[in-house]
C-alpha positions, 0 to 999 in steps of 0.5 A: 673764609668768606661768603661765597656768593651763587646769585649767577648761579641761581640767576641761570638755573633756576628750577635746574639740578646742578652739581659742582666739582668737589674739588677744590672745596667750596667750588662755584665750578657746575660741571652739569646741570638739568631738569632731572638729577639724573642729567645733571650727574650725566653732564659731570660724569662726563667730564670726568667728576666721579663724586660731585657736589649736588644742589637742587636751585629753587625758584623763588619766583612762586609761593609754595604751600604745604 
C-alpha cells in the first residue's frame, strides 16, 4: 500500500473539521466539513455516513507556543 496523499485536502480546508467516508479504508472522500465538529459530523450525516472518519486540518500558516 502506498502513501496517500492530503496536500488538496489541507489546501482547501485548512483550520476546518472534516470527516471522511470509512469506507472503503483509506477514503480521501470528505463527506462534511466546518468550523465546529458538530457541522462537519451534520454534513456526513446528512448524505447518509452513520461513523465517519474525523480530522481536524491544522493551519500551519502560524506558530503555536504552549
Amino acid at each position: 500500500m502506498g502513501y496517500l496523499d492530503y496536500t488538496d485536502i489541507y489546501n482547501k480546508y485548512t483550520g476546518k473539521w472534516v470527516t471522511f467516508k470509512s469506507e472503503p479504508l483509506n477514503s480521501l472522500e470528505v463527506v462534511g466539513s466546518g468550523k465546529t465538529l458538530k457541522e462537519a459530523l451534520k454534513q456526513a450525516k446528512k448524505k447518509g455516513v452513520l461513523n465517519p472518519v474525523i480530522a481536524r486540518i491544522p493551519d500551519f500558516r502560524y506558530t503555536y507556543a504552549l
